[in-house]
mmCIF file of the N, C-alpha and C atoms, coordinates in Angstrom:
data_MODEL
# 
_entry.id   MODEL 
# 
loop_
_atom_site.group_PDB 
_atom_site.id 
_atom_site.type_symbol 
_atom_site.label_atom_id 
_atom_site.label_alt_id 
_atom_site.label_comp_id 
_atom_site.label_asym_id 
_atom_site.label_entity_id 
_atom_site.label_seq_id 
_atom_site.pdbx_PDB_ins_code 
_atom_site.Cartn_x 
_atom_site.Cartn_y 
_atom_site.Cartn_z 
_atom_site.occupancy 
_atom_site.B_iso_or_equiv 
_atom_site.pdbx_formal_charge 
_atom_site.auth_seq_id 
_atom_site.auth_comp_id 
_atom_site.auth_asym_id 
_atom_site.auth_atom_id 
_atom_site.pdbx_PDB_model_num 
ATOM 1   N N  . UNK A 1 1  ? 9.065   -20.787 0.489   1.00 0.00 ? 1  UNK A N  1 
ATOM 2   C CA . UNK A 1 1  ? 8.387   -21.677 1.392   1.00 0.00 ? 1  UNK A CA 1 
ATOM 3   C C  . UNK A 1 1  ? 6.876   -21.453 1.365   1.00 0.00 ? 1  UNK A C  1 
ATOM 4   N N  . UNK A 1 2  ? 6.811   -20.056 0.982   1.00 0.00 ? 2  UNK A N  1 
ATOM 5   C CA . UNK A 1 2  ? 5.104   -19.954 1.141   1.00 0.00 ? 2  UNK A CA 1 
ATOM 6   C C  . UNK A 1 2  ? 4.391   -19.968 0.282   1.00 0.00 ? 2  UNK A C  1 
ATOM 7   N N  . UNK A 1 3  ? 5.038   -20.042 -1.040  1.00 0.00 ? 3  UNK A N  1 
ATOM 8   C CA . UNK A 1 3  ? 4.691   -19.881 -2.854  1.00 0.00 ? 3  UNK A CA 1 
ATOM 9   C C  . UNK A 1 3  ? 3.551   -20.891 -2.730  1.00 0.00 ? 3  UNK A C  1 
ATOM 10  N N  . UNK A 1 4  ? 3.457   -21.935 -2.038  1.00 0.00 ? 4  UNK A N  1 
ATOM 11  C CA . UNK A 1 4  ? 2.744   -23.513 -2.619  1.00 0.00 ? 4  UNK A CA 1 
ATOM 12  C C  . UNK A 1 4  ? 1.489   -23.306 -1.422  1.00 0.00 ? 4  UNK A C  1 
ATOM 13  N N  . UNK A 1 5  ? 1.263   -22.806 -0.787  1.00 0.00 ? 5  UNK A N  1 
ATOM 14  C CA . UNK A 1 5  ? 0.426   -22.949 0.100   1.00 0.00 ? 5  UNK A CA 1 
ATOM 15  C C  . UNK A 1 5  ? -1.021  -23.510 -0.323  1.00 0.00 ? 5  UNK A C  1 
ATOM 16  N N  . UNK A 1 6  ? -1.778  -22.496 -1.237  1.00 0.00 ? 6  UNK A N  1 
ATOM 17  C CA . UNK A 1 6  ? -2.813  -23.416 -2.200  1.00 0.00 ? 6  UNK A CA 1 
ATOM 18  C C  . UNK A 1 6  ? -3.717  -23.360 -1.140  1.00 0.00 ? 6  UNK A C  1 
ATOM 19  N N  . UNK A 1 7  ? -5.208  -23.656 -1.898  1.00 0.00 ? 7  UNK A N  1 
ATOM 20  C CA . UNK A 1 7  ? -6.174  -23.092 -1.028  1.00 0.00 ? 7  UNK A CA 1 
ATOM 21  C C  . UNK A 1 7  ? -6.661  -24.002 -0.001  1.00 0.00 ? 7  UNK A C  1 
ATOM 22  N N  . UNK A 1 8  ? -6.397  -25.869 -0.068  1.00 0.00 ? 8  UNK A N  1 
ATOM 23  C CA . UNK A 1 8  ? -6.403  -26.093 1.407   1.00 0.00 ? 8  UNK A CA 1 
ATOM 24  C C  . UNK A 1 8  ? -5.751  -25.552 2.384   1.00 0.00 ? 8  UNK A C  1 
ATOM 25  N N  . UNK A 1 9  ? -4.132  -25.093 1.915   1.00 0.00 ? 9  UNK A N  1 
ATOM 26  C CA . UNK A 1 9  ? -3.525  -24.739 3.041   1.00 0.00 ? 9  UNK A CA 1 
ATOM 27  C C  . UNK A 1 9  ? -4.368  -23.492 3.492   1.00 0.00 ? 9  UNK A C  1 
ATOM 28  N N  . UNK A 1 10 ? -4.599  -22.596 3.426   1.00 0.00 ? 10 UNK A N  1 
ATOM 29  C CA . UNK A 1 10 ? -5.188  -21.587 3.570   1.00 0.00 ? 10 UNK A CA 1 
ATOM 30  C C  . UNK A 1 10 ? -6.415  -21.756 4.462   1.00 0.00 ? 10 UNK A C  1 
ATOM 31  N N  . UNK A 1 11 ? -7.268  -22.842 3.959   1.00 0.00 ? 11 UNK A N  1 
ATOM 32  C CA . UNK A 1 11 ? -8.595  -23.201 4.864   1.00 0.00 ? 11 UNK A CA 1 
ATOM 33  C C  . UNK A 1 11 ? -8.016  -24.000 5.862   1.00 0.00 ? 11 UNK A C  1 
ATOM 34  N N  . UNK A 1 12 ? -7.049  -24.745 5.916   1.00 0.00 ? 12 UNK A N  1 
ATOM 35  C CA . UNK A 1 12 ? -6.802  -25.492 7.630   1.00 0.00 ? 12 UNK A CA 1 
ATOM 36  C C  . UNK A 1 12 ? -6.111  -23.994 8.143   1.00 0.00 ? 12 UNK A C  1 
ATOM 37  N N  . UNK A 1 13 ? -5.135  -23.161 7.908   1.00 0.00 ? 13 UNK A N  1 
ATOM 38  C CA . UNK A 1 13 ? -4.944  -21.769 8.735   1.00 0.00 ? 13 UNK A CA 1 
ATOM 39  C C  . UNK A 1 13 ? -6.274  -21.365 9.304   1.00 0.00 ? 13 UNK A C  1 
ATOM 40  N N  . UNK A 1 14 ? -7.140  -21.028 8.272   1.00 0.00 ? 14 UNK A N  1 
ATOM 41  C CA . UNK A 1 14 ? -8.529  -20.219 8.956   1.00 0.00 ? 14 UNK A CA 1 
ATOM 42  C C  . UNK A 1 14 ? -9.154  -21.409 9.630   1.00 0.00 ? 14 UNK A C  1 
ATOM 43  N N  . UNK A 1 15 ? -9.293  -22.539 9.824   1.00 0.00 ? 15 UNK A N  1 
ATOM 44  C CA . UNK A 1 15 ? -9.706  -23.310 10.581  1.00 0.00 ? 15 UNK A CA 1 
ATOM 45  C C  . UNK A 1 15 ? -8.624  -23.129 12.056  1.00 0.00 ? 15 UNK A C  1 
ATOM 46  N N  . UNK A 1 16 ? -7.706  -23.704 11.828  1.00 0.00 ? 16 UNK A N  1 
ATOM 47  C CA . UNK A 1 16 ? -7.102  -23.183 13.374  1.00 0.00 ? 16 UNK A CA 1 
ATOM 48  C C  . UNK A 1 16 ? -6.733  -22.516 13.841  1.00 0.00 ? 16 UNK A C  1 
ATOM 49  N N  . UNK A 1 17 ? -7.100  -21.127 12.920  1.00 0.00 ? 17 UNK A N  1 
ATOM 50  C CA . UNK A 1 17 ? -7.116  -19.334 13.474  1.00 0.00 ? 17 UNK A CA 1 
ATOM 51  C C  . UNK A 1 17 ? -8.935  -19.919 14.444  1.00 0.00 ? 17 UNK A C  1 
ATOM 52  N N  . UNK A 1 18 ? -9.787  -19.845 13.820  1.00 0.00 ? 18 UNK A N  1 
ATOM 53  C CA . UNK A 1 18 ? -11.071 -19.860 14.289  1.00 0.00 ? 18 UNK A CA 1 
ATOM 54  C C  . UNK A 1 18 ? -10.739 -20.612 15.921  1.00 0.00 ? 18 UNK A C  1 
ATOM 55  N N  . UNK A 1 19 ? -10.442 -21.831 15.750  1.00 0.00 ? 19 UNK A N  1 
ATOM 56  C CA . UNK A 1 19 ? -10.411 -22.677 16.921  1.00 0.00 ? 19 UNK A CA 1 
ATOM 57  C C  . UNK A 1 19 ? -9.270  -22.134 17.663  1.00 0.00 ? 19 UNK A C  1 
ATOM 58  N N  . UNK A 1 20 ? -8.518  -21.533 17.605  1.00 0.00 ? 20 UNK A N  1 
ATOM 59  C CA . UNK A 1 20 ? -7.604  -20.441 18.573  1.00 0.00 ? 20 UNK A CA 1 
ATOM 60  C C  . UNK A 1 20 ? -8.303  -19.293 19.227  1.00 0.00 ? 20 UNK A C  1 
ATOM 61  N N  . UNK A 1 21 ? -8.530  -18.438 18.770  1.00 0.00 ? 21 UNK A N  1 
ATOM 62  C CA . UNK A 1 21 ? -8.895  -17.720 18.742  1.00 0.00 ? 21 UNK A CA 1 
ATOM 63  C C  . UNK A 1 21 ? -10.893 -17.797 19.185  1.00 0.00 ? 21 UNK A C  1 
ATOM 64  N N  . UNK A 1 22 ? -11.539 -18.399 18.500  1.00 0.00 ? 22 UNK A N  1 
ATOM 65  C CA . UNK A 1 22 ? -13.091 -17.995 18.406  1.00 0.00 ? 22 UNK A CA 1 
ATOM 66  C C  . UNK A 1 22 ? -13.646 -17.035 17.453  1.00 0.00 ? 22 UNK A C  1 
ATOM 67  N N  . UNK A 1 23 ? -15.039 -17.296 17.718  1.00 0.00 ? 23 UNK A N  1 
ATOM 68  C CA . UNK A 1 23 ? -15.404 -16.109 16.185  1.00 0.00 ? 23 UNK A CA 1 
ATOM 69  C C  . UNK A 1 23 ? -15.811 -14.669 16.863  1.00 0.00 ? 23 UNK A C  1 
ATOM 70  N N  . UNK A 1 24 ? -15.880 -14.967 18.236  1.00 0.00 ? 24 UNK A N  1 
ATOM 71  C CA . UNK A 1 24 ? -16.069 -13.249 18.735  1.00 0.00 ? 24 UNK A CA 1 
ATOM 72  C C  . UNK A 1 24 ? -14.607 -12.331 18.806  1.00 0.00 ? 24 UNK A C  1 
ATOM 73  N N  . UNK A 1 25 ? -13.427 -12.843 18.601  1.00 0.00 ? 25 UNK A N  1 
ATOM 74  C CA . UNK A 1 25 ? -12.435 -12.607 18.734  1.00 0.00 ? 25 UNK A CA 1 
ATOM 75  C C  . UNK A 1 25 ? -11.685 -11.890 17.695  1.00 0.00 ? 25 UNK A C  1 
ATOM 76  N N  . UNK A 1 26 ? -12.350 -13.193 16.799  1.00 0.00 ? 26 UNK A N  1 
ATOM 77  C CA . UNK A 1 26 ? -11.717 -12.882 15.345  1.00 0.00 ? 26 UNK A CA 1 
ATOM 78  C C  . UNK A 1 26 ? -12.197 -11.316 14.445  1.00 0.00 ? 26 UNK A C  1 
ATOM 79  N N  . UNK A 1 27 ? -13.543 -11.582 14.617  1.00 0.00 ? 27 UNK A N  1 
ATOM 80  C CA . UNK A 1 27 ? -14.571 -10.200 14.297  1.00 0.00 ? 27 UNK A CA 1 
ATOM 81  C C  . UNK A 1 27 ? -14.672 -9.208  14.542  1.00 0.00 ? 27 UNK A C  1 
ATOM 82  N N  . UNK A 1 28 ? -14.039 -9.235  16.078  1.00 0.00 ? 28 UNK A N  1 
ATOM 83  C CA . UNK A 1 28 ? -13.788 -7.904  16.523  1.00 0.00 ? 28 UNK A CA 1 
ATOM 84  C C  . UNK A 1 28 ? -12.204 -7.529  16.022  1.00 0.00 ? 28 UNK A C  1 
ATOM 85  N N  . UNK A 1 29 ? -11.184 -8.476  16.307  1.00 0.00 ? 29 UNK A N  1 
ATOM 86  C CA . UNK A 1 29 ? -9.858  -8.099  15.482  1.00 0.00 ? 29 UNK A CA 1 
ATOM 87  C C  . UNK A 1 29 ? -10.199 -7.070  13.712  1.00 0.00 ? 29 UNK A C  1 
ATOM 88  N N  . UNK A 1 30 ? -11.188 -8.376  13.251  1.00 0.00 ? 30 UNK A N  1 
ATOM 89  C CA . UNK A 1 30 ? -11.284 -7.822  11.323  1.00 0.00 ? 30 UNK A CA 1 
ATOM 90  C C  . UNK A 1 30 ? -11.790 -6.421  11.653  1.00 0.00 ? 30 UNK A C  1 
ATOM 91  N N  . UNK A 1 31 ? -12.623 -6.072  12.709  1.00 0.00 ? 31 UNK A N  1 
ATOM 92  C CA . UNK A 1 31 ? -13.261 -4.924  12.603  1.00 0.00 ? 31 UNK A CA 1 
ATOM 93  C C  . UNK A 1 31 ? -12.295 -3.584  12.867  1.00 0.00 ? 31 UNK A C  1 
ATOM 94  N N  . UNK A 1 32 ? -11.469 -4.343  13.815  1.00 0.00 ? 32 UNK A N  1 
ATOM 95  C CA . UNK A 1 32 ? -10.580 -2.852  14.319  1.00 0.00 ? 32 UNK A CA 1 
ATOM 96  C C  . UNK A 1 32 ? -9.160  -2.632  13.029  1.00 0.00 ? 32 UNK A C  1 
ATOM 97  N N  . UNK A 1 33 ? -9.218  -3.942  12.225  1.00 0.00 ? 33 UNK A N  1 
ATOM 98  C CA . UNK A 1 33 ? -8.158  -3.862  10.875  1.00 0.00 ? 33 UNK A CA 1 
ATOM 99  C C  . UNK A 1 33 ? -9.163  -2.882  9.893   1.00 0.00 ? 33 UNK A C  1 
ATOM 100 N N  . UNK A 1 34 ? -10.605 -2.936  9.994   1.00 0.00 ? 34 UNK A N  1 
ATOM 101 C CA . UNK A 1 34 ? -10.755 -2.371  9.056   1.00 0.00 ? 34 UNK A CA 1 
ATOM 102 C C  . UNK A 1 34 ? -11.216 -0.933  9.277   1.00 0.00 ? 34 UNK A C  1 
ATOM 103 N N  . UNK A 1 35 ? -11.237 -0.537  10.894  1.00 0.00 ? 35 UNK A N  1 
ATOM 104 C CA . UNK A 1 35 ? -10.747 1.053   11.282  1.00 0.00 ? 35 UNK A CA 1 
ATOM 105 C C  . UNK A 1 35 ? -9.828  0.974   10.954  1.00 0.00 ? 35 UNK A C  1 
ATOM 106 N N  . UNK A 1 36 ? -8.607  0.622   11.488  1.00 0.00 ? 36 UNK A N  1 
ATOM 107 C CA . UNK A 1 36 ? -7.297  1.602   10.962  1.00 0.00 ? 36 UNK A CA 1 
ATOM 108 C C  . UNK A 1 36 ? -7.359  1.538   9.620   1.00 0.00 ? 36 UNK A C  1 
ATOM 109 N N  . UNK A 1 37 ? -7.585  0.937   8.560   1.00 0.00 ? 37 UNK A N  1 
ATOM 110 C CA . UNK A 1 37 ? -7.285  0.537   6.769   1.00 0.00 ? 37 UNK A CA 1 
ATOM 111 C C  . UNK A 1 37 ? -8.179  2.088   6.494   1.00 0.00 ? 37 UNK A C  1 
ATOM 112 N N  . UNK A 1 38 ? -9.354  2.021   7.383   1.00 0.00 ? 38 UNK A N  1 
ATOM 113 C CA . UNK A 1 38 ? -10.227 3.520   6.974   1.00 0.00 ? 38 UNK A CA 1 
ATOM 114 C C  . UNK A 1 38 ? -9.468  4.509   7.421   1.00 0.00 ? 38 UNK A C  1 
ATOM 115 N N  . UNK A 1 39 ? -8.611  4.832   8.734   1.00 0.00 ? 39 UNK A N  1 
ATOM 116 C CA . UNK A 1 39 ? -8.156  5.915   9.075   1.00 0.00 ? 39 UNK A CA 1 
ATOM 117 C C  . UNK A 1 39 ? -6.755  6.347   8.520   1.00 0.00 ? 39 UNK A C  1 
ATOM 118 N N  . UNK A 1 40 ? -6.338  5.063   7.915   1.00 0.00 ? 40 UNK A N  1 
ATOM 119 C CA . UNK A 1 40 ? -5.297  5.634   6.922   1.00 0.00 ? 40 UNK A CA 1 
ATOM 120 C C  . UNK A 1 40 ? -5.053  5.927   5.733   1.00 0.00 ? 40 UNK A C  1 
ATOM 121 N N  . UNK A 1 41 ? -6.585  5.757   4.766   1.00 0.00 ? 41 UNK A N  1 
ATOM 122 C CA . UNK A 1 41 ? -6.708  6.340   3.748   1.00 0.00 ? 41 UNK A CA 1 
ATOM 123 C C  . UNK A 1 41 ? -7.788  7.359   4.171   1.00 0.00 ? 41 UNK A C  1 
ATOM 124 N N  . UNK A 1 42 ? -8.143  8.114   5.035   1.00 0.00 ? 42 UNK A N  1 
ATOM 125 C CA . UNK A 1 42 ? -8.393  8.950   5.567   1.00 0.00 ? 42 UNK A CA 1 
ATOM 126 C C  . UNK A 1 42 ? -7.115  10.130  5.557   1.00 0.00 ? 42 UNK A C  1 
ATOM 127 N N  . UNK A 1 43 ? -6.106  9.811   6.442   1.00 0.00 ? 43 UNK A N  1 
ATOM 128 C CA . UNK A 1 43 ? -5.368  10.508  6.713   1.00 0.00 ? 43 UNK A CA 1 
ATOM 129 C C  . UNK A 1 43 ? -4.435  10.978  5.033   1.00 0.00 ? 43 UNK A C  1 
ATOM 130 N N  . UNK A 1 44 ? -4.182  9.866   4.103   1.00 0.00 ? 44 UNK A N  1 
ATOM 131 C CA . UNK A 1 44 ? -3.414  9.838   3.290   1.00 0.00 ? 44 UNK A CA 1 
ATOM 132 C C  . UNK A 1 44 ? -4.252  11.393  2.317   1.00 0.00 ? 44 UNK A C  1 
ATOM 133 N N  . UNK A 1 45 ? -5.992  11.116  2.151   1.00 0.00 ? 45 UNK A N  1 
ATOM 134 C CA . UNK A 1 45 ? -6.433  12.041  1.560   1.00 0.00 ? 45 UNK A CA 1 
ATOM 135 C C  . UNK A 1 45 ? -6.414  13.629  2.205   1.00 0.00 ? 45 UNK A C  1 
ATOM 136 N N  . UNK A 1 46 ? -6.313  13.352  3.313   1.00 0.00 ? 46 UNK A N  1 
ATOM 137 C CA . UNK A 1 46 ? -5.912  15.045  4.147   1.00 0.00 ? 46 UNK A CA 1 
ATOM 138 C C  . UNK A 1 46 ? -4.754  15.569  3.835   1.00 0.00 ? 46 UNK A C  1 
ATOM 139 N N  . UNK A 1 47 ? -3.892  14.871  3.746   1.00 0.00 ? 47 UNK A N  1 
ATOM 140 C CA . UNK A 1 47 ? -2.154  15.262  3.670   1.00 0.00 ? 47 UNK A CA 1 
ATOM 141 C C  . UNK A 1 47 ? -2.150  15.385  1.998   1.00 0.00 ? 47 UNK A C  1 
ATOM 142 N N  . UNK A 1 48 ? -3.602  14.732  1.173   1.00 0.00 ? 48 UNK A N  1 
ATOM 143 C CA . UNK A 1 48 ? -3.231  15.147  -0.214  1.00 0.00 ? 48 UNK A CA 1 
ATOM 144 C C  . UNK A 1 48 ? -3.858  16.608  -0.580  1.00 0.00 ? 48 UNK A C  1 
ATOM 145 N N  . UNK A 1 49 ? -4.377  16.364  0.420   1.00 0.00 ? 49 UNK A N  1 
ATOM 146 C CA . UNK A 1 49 ? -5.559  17.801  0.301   1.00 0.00 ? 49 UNK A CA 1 
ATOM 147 C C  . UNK A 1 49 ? -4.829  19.065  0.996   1.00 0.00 ? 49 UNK A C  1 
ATOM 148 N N  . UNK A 1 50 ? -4.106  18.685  1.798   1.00 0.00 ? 50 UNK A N  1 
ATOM 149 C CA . UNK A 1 50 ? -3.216  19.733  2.605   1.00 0.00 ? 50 UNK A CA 1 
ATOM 150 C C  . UNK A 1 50 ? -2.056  20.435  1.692   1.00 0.00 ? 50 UNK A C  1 
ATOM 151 N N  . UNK A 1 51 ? -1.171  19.357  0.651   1.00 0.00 ? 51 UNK A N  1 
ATOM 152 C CA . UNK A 1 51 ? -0.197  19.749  -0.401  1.00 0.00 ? 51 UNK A CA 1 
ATOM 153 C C  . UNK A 1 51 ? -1.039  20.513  -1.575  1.00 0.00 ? 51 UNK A C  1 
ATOM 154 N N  . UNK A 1 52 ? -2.436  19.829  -2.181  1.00 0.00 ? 52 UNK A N  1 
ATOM 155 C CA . UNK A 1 52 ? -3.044  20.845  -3.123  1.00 0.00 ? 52 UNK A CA 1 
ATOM 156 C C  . UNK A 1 52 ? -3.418  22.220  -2.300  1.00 0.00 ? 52 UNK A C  1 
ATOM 157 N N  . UNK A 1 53 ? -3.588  22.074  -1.578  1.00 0.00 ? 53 UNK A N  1 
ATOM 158 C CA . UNK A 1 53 ? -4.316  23.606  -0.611  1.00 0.00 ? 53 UNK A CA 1 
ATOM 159 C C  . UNK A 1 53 ? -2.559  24.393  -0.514  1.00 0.00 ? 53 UNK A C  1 
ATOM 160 N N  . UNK A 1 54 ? -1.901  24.006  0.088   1.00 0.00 ? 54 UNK A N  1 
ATOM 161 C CA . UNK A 1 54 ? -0.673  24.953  0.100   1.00 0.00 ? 54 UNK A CA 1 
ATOM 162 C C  . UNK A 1 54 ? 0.021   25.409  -1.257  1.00 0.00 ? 54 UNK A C  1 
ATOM 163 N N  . UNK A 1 55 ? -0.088  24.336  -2.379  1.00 0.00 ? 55 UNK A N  1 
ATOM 164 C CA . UNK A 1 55 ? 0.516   24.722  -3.155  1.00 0.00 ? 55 UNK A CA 1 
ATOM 165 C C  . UNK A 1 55 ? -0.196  25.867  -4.311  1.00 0.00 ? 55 UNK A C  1 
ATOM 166 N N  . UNK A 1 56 ? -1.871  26.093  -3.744  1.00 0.00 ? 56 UNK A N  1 
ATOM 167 C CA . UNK A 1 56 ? -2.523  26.606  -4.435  1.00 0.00 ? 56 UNK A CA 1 
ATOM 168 C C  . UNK A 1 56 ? -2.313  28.269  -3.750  1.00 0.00 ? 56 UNK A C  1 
ATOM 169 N N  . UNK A 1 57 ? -2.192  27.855  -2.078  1.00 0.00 ? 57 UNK A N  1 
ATOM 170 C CA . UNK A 1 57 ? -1.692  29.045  -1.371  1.00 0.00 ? 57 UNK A CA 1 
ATOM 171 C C  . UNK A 1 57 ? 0.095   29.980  -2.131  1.00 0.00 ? 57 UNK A C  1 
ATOM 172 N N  . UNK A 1 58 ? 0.555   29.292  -2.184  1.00 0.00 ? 58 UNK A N  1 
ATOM 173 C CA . UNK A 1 58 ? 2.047   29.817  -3.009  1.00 0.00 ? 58 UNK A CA 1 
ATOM 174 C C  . UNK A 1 58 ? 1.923   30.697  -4.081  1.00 0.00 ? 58 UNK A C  1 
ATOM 175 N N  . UNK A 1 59 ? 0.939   30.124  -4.958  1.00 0.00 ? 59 UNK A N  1 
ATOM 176 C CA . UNK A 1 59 ? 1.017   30.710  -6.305  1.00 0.00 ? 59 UNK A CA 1 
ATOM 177 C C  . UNK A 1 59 ? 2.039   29.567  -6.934  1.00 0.00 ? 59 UNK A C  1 
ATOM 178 N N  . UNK A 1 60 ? 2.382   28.173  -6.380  1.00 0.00 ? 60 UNK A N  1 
ATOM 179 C CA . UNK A 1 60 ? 3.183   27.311  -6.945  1.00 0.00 ? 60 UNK A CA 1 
ATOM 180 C C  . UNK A 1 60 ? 2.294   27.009  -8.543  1.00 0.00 ? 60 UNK A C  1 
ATOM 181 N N  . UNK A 1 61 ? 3.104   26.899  -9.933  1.00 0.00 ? 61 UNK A N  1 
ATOM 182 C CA . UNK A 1 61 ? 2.693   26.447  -11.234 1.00 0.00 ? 61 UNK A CA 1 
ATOM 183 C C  . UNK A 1 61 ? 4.001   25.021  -11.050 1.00 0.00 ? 61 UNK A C  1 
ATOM 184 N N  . UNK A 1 62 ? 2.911   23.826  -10.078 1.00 0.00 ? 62 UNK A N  1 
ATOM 185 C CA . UNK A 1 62 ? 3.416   22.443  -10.714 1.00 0.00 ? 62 UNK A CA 1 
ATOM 186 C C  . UNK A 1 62 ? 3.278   21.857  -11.878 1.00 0.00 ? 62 UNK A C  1 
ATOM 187 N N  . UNK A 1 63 ? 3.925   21.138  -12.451 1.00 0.00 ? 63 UNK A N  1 
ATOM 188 C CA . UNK A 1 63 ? 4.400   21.174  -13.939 1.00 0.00 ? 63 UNK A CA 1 
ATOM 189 C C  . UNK A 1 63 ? 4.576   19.262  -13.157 1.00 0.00 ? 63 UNK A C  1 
ATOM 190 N N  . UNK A 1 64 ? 3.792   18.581  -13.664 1.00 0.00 ? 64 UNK A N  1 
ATOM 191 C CA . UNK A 1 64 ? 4.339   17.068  -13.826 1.00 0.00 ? 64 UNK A CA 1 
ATOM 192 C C  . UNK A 1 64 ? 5.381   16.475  -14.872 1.00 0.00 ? 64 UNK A C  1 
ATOM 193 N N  . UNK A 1 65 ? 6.487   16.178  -14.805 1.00 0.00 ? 65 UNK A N  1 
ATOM 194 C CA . UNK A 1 65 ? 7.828   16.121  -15.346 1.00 0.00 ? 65 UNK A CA 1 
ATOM 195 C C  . UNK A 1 65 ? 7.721   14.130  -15.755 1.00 0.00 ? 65 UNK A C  1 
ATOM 196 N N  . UNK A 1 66 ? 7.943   13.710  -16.776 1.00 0.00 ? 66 UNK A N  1 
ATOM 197 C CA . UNK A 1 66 ? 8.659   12.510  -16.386 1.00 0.00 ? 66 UNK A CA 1 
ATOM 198 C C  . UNK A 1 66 ? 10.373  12.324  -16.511 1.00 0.00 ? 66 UNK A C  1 
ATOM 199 N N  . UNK A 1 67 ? 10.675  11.494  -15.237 1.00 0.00 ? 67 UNK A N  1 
ATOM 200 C CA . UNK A 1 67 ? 11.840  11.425  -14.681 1.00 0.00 ? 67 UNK A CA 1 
ATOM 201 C C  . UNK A 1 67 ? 12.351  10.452  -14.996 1.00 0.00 ? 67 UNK A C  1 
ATOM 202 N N  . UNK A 1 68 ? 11.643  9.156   -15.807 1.00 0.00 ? 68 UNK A N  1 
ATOM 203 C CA . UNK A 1 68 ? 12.500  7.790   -15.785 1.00 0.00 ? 68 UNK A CA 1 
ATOM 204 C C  . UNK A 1 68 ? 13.769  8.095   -16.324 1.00 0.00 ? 68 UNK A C  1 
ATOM 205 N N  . UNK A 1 69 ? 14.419  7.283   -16.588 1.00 0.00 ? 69 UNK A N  1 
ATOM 206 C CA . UNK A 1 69 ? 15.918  7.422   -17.395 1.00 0.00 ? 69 UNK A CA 1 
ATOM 207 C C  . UNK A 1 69 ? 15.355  6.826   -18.707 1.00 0.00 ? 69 UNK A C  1 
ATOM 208 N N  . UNK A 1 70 ? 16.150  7.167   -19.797 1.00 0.00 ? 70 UNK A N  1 
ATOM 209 C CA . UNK A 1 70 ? 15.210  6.933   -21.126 1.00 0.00 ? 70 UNK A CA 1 
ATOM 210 C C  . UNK A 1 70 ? 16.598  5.772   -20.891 1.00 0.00 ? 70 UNK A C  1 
ATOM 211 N N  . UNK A 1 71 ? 16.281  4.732   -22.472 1.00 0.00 ? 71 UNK A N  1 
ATOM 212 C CA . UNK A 1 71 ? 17.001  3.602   -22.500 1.00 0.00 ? 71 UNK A CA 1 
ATOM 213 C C  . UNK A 1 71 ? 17.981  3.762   -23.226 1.00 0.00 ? 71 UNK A C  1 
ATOM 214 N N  . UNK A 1 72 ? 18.336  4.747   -23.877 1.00 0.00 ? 72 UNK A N  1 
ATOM 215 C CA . UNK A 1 72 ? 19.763  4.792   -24.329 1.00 0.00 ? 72 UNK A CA 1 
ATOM 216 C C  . UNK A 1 72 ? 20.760  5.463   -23.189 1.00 0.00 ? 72 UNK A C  1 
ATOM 217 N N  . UNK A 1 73 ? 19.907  6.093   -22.271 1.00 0.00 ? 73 UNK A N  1 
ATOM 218 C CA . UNK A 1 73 ? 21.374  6.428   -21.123 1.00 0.00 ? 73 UNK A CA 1 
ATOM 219 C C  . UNK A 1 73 ? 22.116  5.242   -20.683 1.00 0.00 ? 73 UNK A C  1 
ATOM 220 N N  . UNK A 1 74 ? 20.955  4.032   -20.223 1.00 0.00 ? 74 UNK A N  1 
ATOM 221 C CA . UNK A 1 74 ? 21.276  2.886   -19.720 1.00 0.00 ? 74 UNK A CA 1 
ATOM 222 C C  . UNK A 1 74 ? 22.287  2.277   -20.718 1.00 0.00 ? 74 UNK A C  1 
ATOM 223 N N  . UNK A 1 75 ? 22.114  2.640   -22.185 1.00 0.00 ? 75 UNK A N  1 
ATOM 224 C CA . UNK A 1 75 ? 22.651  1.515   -22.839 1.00 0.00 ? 75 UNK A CA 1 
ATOM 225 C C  . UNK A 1 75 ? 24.423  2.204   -22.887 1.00 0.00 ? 75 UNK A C  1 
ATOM 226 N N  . UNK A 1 76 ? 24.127  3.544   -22.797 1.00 0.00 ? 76 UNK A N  1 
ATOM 227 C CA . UNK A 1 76 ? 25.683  4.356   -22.794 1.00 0.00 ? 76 UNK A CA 1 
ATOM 228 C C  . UNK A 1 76 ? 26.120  4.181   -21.436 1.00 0.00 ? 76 UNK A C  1 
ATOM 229 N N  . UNK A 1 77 ? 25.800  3.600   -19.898 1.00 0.00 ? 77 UNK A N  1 
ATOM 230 C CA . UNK A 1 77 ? 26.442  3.315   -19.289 1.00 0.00 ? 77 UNK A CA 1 
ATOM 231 C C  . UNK A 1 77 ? 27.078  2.469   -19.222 1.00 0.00 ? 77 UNK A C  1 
ATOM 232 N N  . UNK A 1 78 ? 26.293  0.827   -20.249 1.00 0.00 ? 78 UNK A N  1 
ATOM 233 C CA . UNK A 1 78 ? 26.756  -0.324  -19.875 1.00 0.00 ? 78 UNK A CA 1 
ATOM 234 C C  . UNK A 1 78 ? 28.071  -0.190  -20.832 1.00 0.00 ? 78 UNK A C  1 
ATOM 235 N N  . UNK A 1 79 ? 27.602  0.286   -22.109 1.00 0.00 ? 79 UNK A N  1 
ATOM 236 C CA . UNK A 1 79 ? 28.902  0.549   -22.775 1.00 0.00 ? 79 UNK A CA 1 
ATOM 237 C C  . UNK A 1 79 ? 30.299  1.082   -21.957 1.00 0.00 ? 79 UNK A C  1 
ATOM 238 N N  . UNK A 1 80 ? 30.422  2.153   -21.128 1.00 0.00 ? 80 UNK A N  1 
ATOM 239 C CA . UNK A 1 80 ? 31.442  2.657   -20.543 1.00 0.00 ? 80 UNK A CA 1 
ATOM 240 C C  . UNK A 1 80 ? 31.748  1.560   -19.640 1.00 0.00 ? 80 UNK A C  1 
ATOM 241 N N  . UNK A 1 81 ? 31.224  0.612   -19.258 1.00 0.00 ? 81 UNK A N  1 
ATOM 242 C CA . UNK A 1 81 ? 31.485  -0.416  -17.871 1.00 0.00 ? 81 UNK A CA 1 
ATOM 243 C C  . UNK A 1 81 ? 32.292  -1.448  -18.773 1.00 0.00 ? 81 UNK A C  1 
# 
């Protein structure tokens, strides 16, 4: 339903967001979306900084692994099905 919208549709929305709403309304809303958008890539870099700091505390040796499934497992399951 929403695939076709296209960019008039889009400008009559922000037209009768504006006239709902107002532009002191709206500005202060974008402003407080774009505190939280800051305080949660804020927070995301602490909690990354918190796992390098502990794991440096351990004496942990992380080793990055890849995990996908390679494509012949897939192809030996479909076979057994």
């Amino acid at each position: 339903m929403l695939n076709n919208i296209g960019l008039p549709g889009l400008l009559l929305i922000a037209v009768v967001v504006l006239v709902l709403f107002g532009r002191g309304k709206i500005s202060s809303l974008m402003g407080e979306v774009g505190k939280g958008i800051t305080s949660f890539k804020k927070g995301i870099d602490e909690g990354n900084k918190e796992i390098e700091t502990s794991a440096k505390d351990a004496d942990v040796d992380h080793e990055v692994r890849d995990v996908t499934p390679k494509d012949d497992v897939k192809s030996k399951k479909k076979d057994k099905v």
